[in-house]
C-alpha positions in Angstrom: 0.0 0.0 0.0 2.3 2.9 -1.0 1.2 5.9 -1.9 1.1 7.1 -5.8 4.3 9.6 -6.7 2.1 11.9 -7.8 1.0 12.6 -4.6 1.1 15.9 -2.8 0.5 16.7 0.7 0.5 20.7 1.2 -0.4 23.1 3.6 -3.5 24.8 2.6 -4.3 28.5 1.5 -7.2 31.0 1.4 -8.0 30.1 -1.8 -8.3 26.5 -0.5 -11.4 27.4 2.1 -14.1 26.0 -1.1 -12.3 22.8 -1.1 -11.9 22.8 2.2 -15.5 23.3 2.9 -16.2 21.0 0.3 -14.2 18.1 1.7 -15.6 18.6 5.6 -19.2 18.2 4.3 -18.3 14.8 2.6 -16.7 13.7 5.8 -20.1 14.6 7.5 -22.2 13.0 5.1 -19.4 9.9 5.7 -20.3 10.4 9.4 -24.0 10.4 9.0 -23.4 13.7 10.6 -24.6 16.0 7.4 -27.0 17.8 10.0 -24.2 19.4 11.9 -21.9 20.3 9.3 -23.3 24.0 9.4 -19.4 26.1 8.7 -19.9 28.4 5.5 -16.4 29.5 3.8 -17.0 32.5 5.8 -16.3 31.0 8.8 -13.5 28.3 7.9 -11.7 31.6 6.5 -11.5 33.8 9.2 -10.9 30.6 11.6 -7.8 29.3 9.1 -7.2 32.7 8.0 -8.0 35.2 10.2 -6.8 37.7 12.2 -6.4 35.0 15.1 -6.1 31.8 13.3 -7.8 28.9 15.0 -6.9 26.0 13.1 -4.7 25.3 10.1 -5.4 22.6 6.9 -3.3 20.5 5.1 -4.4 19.4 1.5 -3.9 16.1 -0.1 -3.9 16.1 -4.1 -3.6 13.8 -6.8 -2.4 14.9 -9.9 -3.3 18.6 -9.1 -6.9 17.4 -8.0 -7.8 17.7 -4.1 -8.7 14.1 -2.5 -7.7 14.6 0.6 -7.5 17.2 3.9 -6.4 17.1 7.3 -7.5 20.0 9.5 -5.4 20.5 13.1 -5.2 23.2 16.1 -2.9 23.1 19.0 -3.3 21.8 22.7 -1.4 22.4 25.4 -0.6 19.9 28.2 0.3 20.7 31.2 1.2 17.2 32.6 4.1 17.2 29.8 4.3 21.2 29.3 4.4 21.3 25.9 1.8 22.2 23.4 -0.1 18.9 21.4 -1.3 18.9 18.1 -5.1 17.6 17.6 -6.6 16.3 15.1 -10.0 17.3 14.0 -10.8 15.9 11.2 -8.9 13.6 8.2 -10.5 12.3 5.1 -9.7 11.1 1.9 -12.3 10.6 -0.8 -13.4 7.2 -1.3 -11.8 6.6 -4.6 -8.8 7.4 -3.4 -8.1 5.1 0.1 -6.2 2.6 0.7 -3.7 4.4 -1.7 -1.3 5.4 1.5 -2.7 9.3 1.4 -3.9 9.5 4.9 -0.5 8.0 5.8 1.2 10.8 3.8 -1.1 13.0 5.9 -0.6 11.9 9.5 3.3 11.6 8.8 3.1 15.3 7.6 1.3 16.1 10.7 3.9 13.8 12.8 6.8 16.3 11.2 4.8 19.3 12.1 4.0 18.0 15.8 8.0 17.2 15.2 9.0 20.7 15.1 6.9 22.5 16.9 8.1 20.3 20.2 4.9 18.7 20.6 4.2 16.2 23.2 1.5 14.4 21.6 -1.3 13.8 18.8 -4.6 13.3 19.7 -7.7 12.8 17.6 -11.5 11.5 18.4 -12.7 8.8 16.1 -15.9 7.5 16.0 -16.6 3.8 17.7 -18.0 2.0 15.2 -15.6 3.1 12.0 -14.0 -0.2 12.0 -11.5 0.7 9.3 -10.1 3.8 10.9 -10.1 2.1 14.3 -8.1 -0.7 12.6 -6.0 1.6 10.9 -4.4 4.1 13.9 -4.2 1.2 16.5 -2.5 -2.1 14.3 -0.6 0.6 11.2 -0.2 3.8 13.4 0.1 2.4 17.3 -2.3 4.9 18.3 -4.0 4.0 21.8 -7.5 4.2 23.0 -7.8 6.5 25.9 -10.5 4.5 27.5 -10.2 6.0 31.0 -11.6 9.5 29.3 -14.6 10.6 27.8 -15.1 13.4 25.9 -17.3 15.8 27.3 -19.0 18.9 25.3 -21.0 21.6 25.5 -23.1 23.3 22.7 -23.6 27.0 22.1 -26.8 27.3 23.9 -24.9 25.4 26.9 -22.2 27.5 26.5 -24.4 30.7 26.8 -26.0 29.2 29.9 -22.9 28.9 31.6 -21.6 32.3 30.7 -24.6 34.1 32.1 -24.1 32.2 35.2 
């Protein structure tokens, strides 16, 4: 499973945000999880692009043509005192897996964790995608964290709190 020379794994660009966008909604539609995808290329540009830039993209193509993204922020830790790089979301069209591009991807993200001293990756994935599951623990090494849970609250919840 190597991955084709033609290959490209790049950081992405403003002019990227369509494909961006693009890419995120076929990831929620892969989730069953259409509903929620509600970002509009406004809002992935000013959080990629902004003044204060949130998160940052990397762009997987094949022969010039996007198949691929990988969006990631920072963490910071403060059992290990460095910052983390997380994982938010990594897809590769469907024609195009099993091809070695999320590979490409997560080593990419690996060099940038690399050197920007980060003391870990870390990434959410959903329990009952098999394939990715199967993929980050038995080709990655990638551990389940099973003594955590992710806890979240919503924008309405997050108004609640605020107001006190």
């Amino acid at each position: 499973m190597t991955a084709p020379a033609a290959i490209v794994i790049r950081p992405a660009t403003r002019g990227d945000v369509a494909t961006v966008l693009a890419l995120v909604r076929e990831l929620a539609a892969y989730e069953k999880l259409a509903h929620e995808a509600v970002a509009t290329e406004d809002m992935l540009a000013r959080g990629l692009f902004g003044p204060r830039a949130y998160a940052e993209a990397l762009i997987a193509e094949a022969h010039g043509a996007p198949v691929g993204f990988a969006l990631f922020f920072h963490t910071f830790s403060t059992f290990v005192g460095k910052p983390g790089l997380y994982l938010e979301d990594i897809y590769v069209r469907p024609a195009h897996r099993r091809r070695g591009i999320g590979t490409l991807l997560l080593r990419e993200l690996a060099r940038i964790a690399l050197a920007r001293d980060c003391g870990r990756m870390e990434w959410a994935v959903l329990d009952w995608n098999e394939p990715a599951l199967a993929f980050y623990r038995d080709k990655l090494g990638a551990r389940a964290m099973s003594e955590w849970t992710v806890e979240r609250l919503d924008r309405a919840r997050i108004e609640v709190l605020a107001a006190g």
